[in-house]
C-alpha positions in Angstrom: 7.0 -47.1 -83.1 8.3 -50.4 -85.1 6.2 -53.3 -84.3 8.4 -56.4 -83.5 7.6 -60.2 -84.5 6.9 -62.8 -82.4 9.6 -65.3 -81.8 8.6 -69.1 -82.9 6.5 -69.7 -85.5 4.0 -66.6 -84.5 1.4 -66.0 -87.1 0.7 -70.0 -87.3 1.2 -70.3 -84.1 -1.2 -67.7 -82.5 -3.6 -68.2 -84.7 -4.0 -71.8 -83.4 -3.8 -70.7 -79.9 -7.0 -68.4 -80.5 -8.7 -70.5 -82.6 -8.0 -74.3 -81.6 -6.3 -74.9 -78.1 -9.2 -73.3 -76.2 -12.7 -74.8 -76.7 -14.2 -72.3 -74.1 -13.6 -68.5 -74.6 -14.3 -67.5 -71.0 -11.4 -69.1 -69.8 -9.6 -65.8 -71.0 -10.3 -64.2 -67.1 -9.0 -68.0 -65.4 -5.6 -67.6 -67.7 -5.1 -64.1 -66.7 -5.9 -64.7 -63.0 -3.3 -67.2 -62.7 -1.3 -65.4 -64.5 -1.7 -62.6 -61.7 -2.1 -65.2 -58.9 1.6 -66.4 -60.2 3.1 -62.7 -60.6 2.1 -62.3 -56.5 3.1 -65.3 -55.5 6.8 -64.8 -56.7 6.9 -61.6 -54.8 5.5 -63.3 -52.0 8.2 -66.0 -52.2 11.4 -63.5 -52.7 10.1 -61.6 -49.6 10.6 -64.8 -47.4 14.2 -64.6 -48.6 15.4 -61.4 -49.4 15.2 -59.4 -45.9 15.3 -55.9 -48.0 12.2 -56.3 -50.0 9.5 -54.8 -47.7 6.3 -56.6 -48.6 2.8 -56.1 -47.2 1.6 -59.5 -47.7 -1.9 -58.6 -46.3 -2.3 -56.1 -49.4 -1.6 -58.7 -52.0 -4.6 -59.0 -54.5 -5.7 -58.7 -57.8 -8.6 -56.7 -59.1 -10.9 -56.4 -61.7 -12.0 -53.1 -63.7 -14.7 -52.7 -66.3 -15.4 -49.8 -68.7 -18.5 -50.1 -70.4 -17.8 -46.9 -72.5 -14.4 -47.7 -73.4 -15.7 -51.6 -73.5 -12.2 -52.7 -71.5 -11.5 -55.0 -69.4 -8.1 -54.5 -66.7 -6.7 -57.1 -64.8 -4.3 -55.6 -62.1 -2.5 -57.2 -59.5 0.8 -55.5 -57.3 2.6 -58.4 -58.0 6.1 -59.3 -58.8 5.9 -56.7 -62.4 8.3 -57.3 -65.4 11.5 -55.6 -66.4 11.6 -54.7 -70.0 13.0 -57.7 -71.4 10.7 -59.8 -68.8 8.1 -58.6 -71.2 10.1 -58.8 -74.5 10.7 -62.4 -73.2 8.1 -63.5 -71.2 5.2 -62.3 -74.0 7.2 -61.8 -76.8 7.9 -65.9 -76.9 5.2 -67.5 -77.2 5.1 -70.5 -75.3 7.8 -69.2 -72.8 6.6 -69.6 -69.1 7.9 -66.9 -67.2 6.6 -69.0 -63.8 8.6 -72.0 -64.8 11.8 -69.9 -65.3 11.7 -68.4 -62.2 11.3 -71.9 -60.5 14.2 -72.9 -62.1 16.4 -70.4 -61.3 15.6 -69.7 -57.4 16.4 -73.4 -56.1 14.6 -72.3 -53.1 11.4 -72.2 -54.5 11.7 -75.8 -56.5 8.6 -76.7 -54.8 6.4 -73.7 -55.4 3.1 -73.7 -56.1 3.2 -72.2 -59.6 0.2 -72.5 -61.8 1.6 -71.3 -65.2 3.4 -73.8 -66.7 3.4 -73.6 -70.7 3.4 -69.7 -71.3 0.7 -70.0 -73.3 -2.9 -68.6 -70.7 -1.7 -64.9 -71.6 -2.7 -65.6 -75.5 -6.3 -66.8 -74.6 -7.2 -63.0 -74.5 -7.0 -62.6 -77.9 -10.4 -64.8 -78.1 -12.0 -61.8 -76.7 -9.8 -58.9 -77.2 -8.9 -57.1 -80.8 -5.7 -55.2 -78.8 -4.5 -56.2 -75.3 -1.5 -54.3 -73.4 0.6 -54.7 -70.4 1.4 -52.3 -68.8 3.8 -53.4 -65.5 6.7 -52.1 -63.4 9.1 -54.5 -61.8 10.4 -55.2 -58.3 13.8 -55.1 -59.8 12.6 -51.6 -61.7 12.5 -48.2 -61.4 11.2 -47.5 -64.8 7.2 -48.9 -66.2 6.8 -50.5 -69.6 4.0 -51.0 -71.9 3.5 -54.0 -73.9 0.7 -53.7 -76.8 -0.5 -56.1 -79.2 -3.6 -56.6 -81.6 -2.6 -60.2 -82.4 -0.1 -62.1 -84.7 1.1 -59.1 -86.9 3.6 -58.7 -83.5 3.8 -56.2 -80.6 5.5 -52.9 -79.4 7.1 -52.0 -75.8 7.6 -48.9 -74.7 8.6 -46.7 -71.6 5.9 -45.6 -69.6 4.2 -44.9 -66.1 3.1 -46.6 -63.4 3.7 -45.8 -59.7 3.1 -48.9 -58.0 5.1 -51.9 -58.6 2.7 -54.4 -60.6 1.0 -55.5 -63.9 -2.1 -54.0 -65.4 -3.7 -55.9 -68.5 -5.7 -54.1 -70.5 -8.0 -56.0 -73.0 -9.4 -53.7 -75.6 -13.2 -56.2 -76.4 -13.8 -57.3 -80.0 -16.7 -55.9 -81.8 -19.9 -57.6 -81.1 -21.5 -59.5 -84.6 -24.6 -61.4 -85.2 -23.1 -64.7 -83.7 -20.5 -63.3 -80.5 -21.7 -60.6 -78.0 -17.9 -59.9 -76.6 -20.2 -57.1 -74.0 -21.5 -59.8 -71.7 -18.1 -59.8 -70.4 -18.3 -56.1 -69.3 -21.5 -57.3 -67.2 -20.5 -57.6 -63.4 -22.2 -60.9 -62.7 -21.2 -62.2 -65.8 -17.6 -61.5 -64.7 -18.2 -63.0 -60.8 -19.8 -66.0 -62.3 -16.8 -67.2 -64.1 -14.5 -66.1 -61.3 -16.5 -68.4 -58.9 -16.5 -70.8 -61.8 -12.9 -71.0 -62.4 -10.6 -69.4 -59.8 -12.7 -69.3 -56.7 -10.0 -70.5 -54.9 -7.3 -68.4 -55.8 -5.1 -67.1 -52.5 -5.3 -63.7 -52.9 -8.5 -61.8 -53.0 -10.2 -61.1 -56.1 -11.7 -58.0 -56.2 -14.1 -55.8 -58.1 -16.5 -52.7 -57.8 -19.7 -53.6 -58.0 -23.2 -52.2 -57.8 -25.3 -53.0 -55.3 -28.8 -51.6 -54.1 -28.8 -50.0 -50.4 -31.5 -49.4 -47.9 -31.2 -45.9 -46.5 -31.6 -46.2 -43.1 -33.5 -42.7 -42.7 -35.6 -42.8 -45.6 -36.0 -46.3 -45.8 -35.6 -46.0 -49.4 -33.4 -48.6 -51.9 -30.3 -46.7 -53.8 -27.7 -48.2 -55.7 -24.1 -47.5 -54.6 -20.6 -49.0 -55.5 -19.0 -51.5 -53.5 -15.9 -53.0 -53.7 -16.3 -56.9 -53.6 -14.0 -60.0 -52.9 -15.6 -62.5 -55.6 -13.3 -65.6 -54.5 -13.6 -67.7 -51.8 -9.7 -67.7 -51.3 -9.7 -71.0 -48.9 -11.3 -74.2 -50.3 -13.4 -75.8 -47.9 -11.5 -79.2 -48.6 -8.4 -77.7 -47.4 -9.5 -76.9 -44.5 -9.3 -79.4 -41.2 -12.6 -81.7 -41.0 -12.5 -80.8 -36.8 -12.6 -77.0 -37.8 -15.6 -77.6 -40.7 -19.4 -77.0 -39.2 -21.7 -79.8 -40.7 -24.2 -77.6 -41.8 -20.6 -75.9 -44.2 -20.7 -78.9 -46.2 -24.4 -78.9 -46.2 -24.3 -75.3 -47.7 -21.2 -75.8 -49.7 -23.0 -78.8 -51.6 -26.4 -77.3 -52.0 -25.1 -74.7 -53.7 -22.2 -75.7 -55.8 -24.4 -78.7 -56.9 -27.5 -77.3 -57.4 -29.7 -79.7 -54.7 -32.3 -78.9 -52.4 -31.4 -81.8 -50.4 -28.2 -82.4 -47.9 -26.1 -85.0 -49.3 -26.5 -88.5 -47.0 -22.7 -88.6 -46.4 -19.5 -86.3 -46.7 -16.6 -88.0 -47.5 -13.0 -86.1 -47.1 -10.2 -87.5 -48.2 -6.3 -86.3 -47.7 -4.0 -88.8 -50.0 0.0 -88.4 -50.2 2.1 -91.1 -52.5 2.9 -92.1 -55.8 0.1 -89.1 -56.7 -0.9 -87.3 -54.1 -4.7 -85.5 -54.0 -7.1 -83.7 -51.5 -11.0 -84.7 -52.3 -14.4 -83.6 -50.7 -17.0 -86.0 -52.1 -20.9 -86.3 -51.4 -23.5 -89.2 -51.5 -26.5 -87.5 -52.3 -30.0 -88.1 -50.8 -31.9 -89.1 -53.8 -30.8 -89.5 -57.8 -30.9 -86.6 -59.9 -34.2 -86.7 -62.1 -32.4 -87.5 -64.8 -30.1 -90.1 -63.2 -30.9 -93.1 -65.4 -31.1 -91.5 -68.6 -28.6 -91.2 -71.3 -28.4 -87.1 -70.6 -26.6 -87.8 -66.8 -23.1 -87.1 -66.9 -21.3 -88.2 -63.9 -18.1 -86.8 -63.1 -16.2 -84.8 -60.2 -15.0 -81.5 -60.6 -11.2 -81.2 -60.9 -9.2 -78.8 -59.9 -5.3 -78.1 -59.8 -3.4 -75.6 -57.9 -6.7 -74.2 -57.0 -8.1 -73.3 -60.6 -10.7 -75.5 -61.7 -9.8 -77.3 -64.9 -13.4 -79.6 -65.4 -16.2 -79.1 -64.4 -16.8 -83.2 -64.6 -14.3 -85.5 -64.6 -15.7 -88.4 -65.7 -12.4 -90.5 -65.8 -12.2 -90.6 -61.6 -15.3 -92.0 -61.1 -16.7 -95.7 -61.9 -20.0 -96.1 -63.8 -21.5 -98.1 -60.9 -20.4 -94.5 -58.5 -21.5 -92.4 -61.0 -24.0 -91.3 -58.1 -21.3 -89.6 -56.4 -20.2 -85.7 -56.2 -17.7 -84.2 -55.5 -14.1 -82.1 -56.1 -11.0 -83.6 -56.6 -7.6 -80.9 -56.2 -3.8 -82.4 -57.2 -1.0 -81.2 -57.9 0.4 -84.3 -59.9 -2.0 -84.0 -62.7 -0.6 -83.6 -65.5 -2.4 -81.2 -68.2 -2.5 -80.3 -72.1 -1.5 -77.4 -73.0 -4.8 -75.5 -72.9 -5.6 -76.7 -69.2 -8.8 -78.4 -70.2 -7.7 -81.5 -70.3 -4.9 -83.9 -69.0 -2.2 -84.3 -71.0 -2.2 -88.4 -69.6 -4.3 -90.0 -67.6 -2.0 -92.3 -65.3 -2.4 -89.8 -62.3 -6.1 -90.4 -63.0 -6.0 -93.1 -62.9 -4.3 -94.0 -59.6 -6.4 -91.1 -58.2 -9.8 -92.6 -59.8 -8.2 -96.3 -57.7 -8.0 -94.5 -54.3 -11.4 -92.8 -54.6 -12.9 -96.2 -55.4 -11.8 -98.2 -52.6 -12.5 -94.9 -50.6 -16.2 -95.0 -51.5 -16.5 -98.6 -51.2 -15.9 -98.0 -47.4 -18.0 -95.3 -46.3 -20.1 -96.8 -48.3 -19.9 -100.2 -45.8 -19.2 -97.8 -43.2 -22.8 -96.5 -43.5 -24.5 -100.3 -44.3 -22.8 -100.9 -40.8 -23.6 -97.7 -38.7 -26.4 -95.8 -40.6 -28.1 -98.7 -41.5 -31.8 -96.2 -42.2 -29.3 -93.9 -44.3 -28.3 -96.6 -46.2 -31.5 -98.0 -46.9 -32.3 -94.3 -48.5 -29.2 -94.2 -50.6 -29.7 -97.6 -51.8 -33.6 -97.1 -53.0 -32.5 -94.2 -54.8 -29.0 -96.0 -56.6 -29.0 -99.4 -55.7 -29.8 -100.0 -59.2 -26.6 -98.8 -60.5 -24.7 -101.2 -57.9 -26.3 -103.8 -59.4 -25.7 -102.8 -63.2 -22.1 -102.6 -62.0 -22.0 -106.3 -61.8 -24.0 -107.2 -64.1 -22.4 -105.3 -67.1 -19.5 -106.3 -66.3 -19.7 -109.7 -66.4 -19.2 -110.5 -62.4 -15.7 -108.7 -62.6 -16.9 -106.1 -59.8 -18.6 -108.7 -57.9 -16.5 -109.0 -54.7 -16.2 -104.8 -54.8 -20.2 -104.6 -55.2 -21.9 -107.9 -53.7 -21.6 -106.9 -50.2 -23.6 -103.6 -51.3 -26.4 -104.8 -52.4 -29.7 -105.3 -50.5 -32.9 -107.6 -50.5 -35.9 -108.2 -48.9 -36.2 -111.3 -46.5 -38.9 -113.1 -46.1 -38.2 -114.1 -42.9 -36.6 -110.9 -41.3 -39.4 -109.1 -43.2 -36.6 -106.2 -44.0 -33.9 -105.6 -46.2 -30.9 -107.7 -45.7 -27.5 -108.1 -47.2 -26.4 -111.5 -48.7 -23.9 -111.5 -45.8 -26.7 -111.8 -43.2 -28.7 -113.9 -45.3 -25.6 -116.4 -45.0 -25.0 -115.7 -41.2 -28.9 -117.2 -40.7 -28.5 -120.3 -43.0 -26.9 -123.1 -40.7 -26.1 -126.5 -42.6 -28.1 -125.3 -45.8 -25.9 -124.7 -48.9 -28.5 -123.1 -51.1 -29.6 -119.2 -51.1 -33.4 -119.4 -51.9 -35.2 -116.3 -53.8 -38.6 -115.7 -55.4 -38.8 -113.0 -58.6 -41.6 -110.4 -59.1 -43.3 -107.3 -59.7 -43.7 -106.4 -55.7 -43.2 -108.1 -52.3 -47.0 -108.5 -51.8 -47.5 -110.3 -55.1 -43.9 -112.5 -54.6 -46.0 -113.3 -51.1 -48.9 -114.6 -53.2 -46.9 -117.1 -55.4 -47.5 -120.7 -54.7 -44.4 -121.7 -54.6 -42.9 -119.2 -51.9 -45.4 -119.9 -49.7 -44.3 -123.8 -50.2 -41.0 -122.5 -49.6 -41.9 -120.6 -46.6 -44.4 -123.0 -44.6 -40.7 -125.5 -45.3 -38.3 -123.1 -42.9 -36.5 -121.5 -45.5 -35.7 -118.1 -45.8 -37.0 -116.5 -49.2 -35.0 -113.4 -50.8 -38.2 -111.3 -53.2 -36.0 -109.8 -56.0 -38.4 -107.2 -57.5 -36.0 -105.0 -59.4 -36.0 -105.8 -62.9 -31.7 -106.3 -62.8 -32.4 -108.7 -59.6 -32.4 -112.0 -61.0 -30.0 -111.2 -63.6 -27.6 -110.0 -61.0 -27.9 -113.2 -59.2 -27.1 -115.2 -61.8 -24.0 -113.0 -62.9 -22.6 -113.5 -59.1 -22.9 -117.2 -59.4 -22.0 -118.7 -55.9 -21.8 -116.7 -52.6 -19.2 -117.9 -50.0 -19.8 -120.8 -51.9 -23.1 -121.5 -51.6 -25.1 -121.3 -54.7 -28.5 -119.6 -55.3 -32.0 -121.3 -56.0 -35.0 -119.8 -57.2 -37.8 -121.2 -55.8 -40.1 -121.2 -59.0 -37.3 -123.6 -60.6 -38.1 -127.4 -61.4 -35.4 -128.3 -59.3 -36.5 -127.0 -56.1 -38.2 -129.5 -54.1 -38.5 -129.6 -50.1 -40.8 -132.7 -49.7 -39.6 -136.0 -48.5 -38.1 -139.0 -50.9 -41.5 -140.9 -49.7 -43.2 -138.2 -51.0 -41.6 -137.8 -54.0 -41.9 -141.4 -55.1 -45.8 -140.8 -54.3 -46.5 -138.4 -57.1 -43.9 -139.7 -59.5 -46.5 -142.8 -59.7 -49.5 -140.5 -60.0 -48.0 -138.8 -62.3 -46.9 -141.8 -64.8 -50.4 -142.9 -64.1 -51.7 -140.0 -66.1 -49.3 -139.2 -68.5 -51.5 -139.9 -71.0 -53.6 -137.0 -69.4 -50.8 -134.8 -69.3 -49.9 -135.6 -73.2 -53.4 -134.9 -74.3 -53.5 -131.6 -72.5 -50.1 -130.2 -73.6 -51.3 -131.0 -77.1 -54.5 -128.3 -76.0 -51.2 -126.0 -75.0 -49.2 -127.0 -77.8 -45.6 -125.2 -77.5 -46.5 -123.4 -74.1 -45.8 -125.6 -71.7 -42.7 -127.9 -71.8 -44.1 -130.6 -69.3 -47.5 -131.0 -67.3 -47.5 -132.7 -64.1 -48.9 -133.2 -60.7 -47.6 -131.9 -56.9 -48.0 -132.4 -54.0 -45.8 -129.2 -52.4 -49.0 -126.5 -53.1 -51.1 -126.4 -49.8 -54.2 -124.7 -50.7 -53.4 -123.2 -54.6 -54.7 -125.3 -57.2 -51.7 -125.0 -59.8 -48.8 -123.0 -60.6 -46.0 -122.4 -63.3 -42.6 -123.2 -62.9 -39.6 -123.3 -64.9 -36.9 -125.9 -66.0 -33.2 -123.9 -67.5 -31.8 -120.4 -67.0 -34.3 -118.2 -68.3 -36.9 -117.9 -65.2 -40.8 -116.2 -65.7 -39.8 -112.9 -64.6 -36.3 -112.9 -66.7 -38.5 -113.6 -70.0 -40.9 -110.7 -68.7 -38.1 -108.6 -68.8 -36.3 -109.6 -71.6 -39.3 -109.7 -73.4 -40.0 -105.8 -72.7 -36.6 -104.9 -74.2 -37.1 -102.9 -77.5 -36.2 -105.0 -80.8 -34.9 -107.8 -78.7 -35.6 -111.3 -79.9 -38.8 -113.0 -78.0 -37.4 -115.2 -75.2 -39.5 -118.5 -73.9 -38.8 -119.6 -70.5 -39.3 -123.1 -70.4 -42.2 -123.6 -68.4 -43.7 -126.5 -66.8 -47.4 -126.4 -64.6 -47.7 -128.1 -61.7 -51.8 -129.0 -60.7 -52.0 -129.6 -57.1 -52.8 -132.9 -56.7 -54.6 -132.9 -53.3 -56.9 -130.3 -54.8 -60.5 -131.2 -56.1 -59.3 -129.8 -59.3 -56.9 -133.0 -59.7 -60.1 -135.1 -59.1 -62.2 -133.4 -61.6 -59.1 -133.4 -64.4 -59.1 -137.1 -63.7 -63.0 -137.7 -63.8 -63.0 -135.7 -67.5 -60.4 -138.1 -68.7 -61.4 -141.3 -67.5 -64.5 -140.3 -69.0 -63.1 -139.6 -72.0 -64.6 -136.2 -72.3 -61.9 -134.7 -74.6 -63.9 -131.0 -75.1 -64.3 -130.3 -71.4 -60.8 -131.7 -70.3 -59.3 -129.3 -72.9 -61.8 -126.4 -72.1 -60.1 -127.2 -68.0 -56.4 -126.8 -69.4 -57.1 -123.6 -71.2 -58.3 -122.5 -68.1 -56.1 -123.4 -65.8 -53.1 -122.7 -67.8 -54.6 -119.1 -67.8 -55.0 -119.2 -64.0 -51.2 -120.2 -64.0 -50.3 -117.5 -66.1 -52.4 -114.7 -64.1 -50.9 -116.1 -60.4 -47.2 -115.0 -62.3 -48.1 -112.0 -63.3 -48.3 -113.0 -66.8 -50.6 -112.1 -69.3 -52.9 -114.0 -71.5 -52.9 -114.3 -74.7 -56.6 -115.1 -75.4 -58.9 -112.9 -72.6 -62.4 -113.4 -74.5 -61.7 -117.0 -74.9 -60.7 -117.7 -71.6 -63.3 -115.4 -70.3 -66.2 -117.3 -72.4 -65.1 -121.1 -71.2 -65.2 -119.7 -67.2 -68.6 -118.4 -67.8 -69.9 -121.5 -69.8 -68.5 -123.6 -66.9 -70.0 -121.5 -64.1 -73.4 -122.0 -65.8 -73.6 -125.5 -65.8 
């Protein structure tokens, strides 16, 4: 029998849909399913209309056959079948949708829900297949036709028979070589993986003999028998009513389509109709991923359209700083490339990505306000990435994020928000907070339990962002933020105040000759009276705070960074007497062997090291000999 051409462009044409439009080669058994999904859902649709076309809409499904001898692969389904020039038309033009044309031309069915839309899937065998055919019989059709092909040298249809009314694709597998094994798809797992994968949610029943090992109820012993299985779930879970879903449903769909041993924290269902309308089922997990905050995380929810799932992560509907967040996102409005891989645009996204945000950012509040111990959970494991939300981006997201975010109050001895924080401060216009490595040692600073033993209510940052986040936010319902450790944080009285500012130009002469001991350490040297019982501290005068040039100073390749820091001796301890005996004795060695020392103690109390350990250790054991 003649061959005929493809219409178009073929040979080019083809060759590029093989070899460039699909990046995945298993998407072959999606195209074709929706190809077949499509062929039953027109018969479906011209049985609601037409009174004389006796359908059995119960029977409508497509199923799978594999021949490991022969090495094919059939697709059938009893849908809608194709006339003769159906065929010549519908596969011998490439990229001429068949679905689309019957949408058009039945004004009824304007609003279908086709999933073929470029006429294109069909071709996406040929990654697998050396020869596919068709062989279907129409609806319209008393007569079968077969349609065969082995790729861009063109195609031949011929009579032929079938009984039932239907398609049957026949894909004839490539040899295997050295680098493609075309037999894994003639493996029956193989094949129900990428249905699940892909088409899960197809309508219509997807069904395929498989073999499956069989207890003998007499003999008690295990045979393998052939049973014929539905490998789709048909009905998504997120299309179904949340009053008619058991909670421990999404529990087990979660667990198992994302691969966690733990029940997600929250279930968020959303139903959206508008300028793009959507249906999503997301999940808050319980803890972060082990590799959550490495580069090799890929956030992203899966997407689907029409019920076929087009990615597997969509990072474009999800912000970095909810990157935490799982989930499955099914619209009809998207619009995609040509291959289905990819969207063609990304303005649906994006208004879809919009909705989901606010979305989160509520039942994210919601649970802050009514699941306060859930909360707490979800935020140890991702609070971080709250805060890196508004800290990379400059304080854009602050007034989505700041309300999110969580730290530990001195006084309430628990994890507050800023909110509540506020809520507590009467006349005060200043939020106070202490940096460092863990509540206990924050606890331990001097100048926190100044701060404290004052009234005020201390925030303990102890996430390395913390303080950097602060900063970025700025003001909070206008009031501003202090840290405590800063030189201009000062609770004692103007009486006091004037008290040590005399002391202090008393001795400055001290204080010169001992920064000279510190050289470029220490930007000032003074005396306080706001430590209690601690004999000196460290603290800072300018932006960069002690635990901000810890940080900074851990980053790889980054420049050093000096906080400037000033140390403060307590001047009602006997250390201030014994500073003051050494220099009004003039005894230069000692006075300088007392800085060193002290400066180290300073240092130590911060959680800073110390540059010189032997020397320092060497001058406390001279001293503690004499």
């Amino acid at each position: 029998m003649k061959k005929k051409e493809f219409k178009a462009e073929s040979k080019k044409l083809l060759d590029m849909m093989i070899n460039s439009i699909y990046t995945n080669r298993e998407i072959f058994l999606r195209e074709l399913i929706s190809n077949a999904s499509d062929a039953l859902d027109k018969l479906y649709y011209l049985s609601l209309t037409n009174t004389d076309l006796k359908v059995d809409h119960d029977n409508l499904e497509i199923r799978i056959e594999l021949d490991k001898k022969e090495r094919t692969i059939k697709i059938i389904d009893n849908g809608i079948g194709m006339t003769n020039l159906e065929l010549e038309n519908n596969l011998g033009t490439i990229a001429k949708s068949g679905s689309e044309l019957f949408k058009e031309t039945n004004d009824n069915q304007k609003n279908m829900e086709i999933i073929g839309q470029f006429g294109v899937g069909f071709y996406s065998s040929f990654m697998v297949a050396k020869e596919v055919s068709v062989l279907s019989r129409s609806i319209n059709d008393d007569k079968a036709y077969l349609w065969k092909s082995t790729g861009a040298d063109g195609y031949t249809i011929e009579p032929a028979v079938k009984d039932e009314v239907g398609s049957c694709i026949t894909l004839y597998l490539k040899d295997n070589t050295e680098n493609d094994n075309y037999d894994e798809y003639l493996d029956e797992y193989t094949i129900s993986r990428i249905v699940k994968k892909y088409s899960d949610y197809i309508k219509y029943p997807i069904k395929m003999d498989m073999e499956k090992e069989q207890e003998d109820e007499k003999t008690k012993e295990k045979k393998k028998v052939i049973e014929t299985t539905t490998l789709n779930s048909m009905v998504p879970i997120w299309k179904k009513k949340q009053k008619d879903v058991k909670e421990e449903e999404y529990n087990d769909f979660y667990t198992d389509k994302f691969y966690d041993y733990e029940h997600p924290l929250k279930v968020i269902k959303s139903e959206v109709e508008g300028l793009t309308s959507y249906q999503a089922l997301l999940f808050i997990p319980g803890h972060a991923p082990y590799n959550y905050y490495t580069k090799e995380y890929e956030k992203g929810l899966m997407l689907y359209s029409r019920g076929v799932m087009i990615m597997d992560k969509c990072a474009s509907l999800l912000p970095d700083y909810f990157s935490f967040v799982k989930g499955i996102v099914d619209s009809l409005d998207i619009e995609l490339n040509i291959s289905r891989e990819t969207m063609q645009q990304d303005r649906q996204i994006k208004l879809i990505a919009k909705s989901i945000e606010t979305k989160i950012k509520k039942e994210l509040e919601d649970m802050l306000k009514n699941e306060r111990s859930n909360y707490e959970k979800f935020y140890e494991a991702f609070g971080e990435q709250l805060k890196y939300g508004i800290y990379s981006s400059y304080g854009m997201n602050k007034e989505l994020l700041q309300d999110l975010l969580l730290f530990y109050s001195s006084s309430e001895e628990a994890q507050v928000t800023l909110s509540e924080y506020v809520s507590r401060m009467g006349d005060d216009d200043t939020i106070y907070y202490a940096s460092g490595e863990s509540i206990d040692k924050i606890k331990l600073l001097p100048v926190v339990e100044d701060a404290i033993a004052k009234g005020k209510e201390v925030l303990f940052l102890t996430n390395y962002l913390d303080e950097f986040v602060i900063k970025t936010i700025g003001t909070y319902q206008d009031k501003k933020f202090m840290n405590v450790s800063d030189a201009n944080f000062d609770l004692t009285s103007d009486e006091e105040k004037e008290a040590i500012k005399k002391v202090n130009e008393d001795f400055k002469d001290m204080f010169s000759a001992m920064k000279e001991t510190l050289k470029d350490s220490v930007k000032d040297i003074r005396f306080t009276n706001r430590l209690k019982k601690h004999p000196v501290c460290l603290i800072t005068d300018g932006e960069v705070s002690l635990e901000m040039e810890k940080v900074l100073n851990a980053m790889p390749n980054g420049d050093k960074i000096k906080a400037n820091k000033i140390m403060e001796i307590n001047e009602n301890h006997p250390i201030s007497k014994k500073l003051k005996e050494l220099y009004e004795n003039n005894d230069k060695d000692a006075l300088e062997k007392y800085t060193k020392i002290l400066y180290a103690n300073a240092r130590l109390i911060e959680g800073l090291s110390i540059d010189n350990p032997s020397e320092v250790s060497n001058l406390i054991c001279e001293i503690m000999s004499k």
